[in-house]
C-alpha positions as a Python dict, from the first residue, in 0.01 Angstrom:
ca = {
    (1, 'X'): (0, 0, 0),
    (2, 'X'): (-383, -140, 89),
    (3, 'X'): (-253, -259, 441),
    (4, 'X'): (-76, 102, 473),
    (5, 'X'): (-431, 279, 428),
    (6, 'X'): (-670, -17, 584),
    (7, 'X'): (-410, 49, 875),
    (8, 'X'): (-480, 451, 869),
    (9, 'X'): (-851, 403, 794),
    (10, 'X'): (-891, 171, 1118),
    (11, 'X'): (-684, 438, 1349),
    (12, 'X'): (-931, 710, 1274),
    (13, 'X'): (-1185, 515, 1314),
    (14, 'X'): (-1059, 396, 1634),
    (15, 'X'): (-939, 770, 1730),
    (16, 'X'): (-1285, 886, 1661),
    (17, 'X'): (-1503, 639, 1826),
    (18, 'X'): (-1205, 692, 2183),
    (19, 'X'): (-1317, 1058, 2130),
    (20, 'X'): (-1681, 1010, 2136),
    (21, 'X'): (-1656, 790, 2395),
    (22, 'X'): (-1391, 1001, 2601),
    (23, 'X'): (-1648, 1332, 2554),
    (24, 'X'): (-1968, 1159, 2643),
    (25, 'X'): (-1931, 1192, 3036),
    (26, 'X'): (-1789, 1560, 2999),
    (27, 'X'): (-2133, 1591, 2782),
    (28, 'X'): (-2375, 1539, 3065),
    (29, 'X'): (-2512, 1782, 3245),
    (30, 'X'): (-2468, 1768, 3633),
    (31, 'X'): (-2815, 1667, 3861),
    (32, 'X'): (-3036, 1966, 3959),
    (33, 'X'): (-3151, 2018, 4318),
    (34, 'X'): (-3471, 1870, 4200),
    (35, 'X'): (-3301, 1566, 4024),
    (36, 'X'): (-3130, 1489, 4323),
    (37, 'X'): (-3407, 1488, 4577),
    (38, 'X'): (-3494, 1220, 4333),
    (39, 'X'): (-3205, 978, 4290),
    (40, 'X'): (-3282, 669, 4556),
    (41, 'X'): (-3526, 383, 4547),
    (42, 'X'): (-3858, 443, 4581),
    (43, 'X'): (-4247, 254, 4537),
    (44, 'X'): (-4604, 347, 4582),
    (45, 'X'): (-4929, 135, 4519),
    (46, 'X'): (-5055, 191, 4209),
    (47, 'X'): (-5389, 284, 4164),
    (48, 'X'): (-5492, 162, 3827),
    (49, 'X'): (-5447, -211, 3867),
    (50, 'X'): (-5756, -410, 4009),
    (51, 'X'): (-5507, -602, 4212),
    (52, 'X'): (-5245, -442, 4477),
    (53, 'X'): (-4938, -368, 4259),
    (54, 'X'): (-4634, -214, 4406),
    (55, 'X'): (-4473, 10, 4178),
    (56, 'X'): (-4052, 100, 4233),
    (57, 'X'): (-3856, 301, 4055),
    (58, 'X'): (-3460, 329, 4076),
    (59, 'X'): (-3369, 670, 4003),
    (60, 'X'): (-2967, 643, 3982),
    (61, 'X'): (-2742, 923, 3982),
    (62, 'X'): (-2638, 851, 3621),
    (63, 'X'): (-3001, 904, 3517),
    (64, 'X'): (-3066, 527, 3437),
    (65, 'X'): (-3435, 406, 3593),
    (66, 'X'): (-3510, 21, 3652),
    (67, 'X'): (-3927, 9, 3729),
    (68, 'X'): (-4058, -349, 3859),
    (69, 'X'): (-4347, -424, 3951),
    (70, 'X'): (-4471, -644, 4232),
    (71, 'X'): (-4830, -823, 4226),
    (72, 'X'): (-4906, -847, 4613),
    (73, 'X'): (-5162, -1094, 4602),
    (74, 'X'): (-4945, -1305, 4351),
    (75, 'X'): (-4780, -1698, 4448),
    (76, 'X'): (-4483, -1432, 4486),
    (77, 'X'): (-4521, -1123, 4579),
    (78, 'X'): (-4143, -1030, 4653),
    (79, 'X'): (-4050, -1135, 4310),
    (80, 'X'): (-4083, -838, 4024),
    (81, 'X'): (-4326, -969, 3751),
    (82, 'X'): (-4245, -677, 3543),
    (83, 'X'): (-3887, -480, 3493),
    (84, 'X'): (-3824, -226, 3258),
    (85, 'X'): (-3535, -7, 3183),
    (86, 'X'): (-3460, 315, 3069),
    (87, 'X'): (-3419, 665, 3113),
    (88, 'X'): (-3533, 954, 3341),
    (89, 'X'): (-3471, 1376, 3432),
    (90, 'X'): (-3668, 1645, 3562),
    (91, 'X'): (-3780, 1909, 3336),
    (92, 'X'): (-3860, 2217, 3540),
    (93, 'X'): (-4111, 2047, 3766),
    (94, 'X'): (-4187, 1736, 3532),
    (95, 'X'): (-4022, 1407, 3646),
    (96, 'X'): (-3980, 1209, 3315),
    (97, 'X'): (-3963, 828, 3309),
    (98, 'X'): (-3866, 759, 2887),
    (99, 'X'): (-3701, 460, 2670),
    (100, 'X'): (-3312, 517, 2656),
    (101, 'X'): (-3152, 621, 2315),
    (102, 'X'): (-2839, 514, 2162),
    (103, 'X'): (-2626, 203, 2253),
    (104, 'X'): (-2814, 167, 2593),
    (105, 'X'): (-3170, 194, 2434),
    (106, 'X'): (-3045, -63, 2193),
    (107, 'X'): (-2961, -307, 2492),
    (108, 'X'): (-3295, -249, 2650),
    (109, 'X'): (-3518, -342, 2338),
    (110, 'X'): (-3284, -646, 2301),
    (111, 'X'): (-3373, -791, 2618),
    (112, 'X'): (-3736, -684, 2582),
    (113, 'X'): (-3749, -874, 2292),
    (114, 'X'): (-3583, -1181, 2456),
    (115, 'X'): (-3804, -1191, 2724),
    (116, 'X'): (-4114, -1158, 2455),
    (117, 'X'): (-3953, -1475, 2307),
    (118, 'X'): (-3902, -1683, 2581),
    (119, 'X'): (-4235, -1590, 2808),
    (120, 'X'): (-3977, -1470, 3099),
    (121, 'X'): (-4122, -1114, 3247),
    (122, 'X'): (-3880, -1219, 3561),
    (123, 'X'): (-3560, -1210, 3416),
    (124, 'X'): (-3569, -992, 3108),
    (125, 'X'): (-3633, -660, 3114),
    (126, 'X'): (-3798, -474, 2826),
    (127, 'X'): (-3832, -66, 2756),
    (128, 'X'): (-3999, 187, 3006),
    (129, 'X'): (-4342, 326, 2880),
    (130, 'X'): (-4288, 721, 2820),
    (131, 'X'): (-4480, 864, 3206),
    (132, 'X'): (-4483, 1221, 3333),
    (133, 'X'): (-4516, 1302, 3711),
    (134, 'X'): (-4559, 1647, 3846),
    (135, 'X'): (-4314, 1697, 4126),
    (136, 'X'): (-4488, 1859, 4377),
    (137, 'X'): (-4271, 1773, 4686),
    (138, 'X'): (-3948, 1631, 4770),
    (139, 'X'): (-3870, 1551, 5123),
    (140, 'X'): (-3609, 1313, 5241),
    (141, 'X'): (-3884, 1024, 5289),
    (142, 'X'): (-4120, 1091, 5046),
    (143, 'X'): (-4136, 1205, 4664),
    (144, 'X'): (-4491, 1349, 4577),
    (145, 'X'): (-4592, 1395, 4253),
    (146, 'X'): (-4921, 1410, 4040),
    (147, 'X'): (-5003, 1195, 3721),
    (148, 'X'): (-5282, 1115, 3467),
    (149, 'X'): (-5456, 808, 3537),
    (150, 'X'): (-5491, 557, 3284),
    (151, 'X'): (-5779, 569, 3030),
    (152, 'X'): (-5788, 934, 3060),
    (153, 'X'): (-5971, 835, 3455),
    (154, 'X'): (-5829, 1227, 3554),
    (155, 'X'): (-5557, 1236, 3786),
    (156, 'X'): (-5424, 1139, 4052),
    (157, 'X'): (-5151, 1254, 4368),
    (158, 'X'): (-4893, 964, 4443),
    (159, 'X'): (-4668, 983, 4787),
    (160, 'X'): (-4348, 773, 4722),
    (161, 'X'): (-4176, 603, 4993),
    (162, 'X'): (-3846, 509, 5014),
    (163, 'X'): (-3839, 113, 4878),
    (164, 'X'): (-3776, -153, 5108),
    (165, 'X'): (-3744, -514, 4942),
    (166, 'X'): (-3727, -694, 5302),
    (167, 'X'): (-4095, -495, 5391),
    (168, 'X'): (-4278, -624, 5086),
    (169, 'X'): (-4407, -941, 5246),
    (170, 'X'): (-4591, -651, 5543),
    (171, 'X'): (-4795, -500, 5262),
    (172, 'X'): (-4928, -845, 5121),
    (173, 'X'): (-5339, -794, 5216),
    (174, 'X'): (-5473, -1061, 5427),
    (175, 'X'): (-5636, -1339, 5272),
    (176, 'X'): (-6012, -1375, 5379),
}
């Protein structure tokens, strides 16, 4: 009689966690016109860090993001010193870069918290920081948006380009 009911008890359970998983596609909303224009690979040179730091983002079509971040005057500059994960959608015109939730957000703070532990910002990636862009163009070979600088410094107008790992080692500034 207790294996008859732990037998029942673990085939709802089971049902019920196929059906969430079986509705969770049908639950996402398709990509807007404006989401679209964003889905690709993309960078820009940031213009809060002393240094030149290429940013790239990796807008997929499922809505995941990777960022990385490439110091251009570093021993490497074609190797990401920073990666994070997570989330993004646009919001009328706001492009929003966020943490995931759920399973997926659980991942991502998992391997954030490895690399903390082991020191390795190259092959761990941790959590996106929350950022908001104002789309204010999409073109096939460029993505403009505005953004607050850091330390409240106002804002500033960023022109994307598509992302090009092999062109990296082009953008390294001279050394005097």
């Amino acid at each position: 009689m207790q294996a008859n009911r732990r037998w029942w008890l673990s085939l709802i359970v089971l049902t019920g966690v196929c059906g969430l998983v079986a509705m969770r596609p049908l639950g996402r909303k398709p990509l807007s016109e404006s989401e679209a224009a964003c889905v690709g690979s993309w960078e820009y040179l940031s213009p809060d860090h002393d240094g030149p730091t290429l940013i790239a983002y990796h807008f997929r079509a499922d809505r995941r993001v990777r960022e990385e971040h490439y110091y251009l005057t570093s021993a490497t500059p074609t190797v990401p010193r920073i990666t994070m994960l997570g989330k993004w959608e646009v919001d009328r015109d706001r492009l929003i870069v966020d943490r995931s939730r759920g399973v997926q957000g659980a991942v991502d703070q998992t391997s954030g918290l490895v690399r903390d532990a082991l020191g390795d910002s190259e092959r761990w990636a941790r959590p996106v920081l929350t950022r908001f862009y104002k789309i204010k163009e999409t073109a096939t070979n460029s993505l403009t948006v505005e953004c607050q600088r850091s330390e409240g410094k106002g804002s500033v107008e960023i022109v994307m380009t598509p992302f090009d790992a092999k062109a990296i080692p082009q953008k390294v500034p001279a050394k005097p």
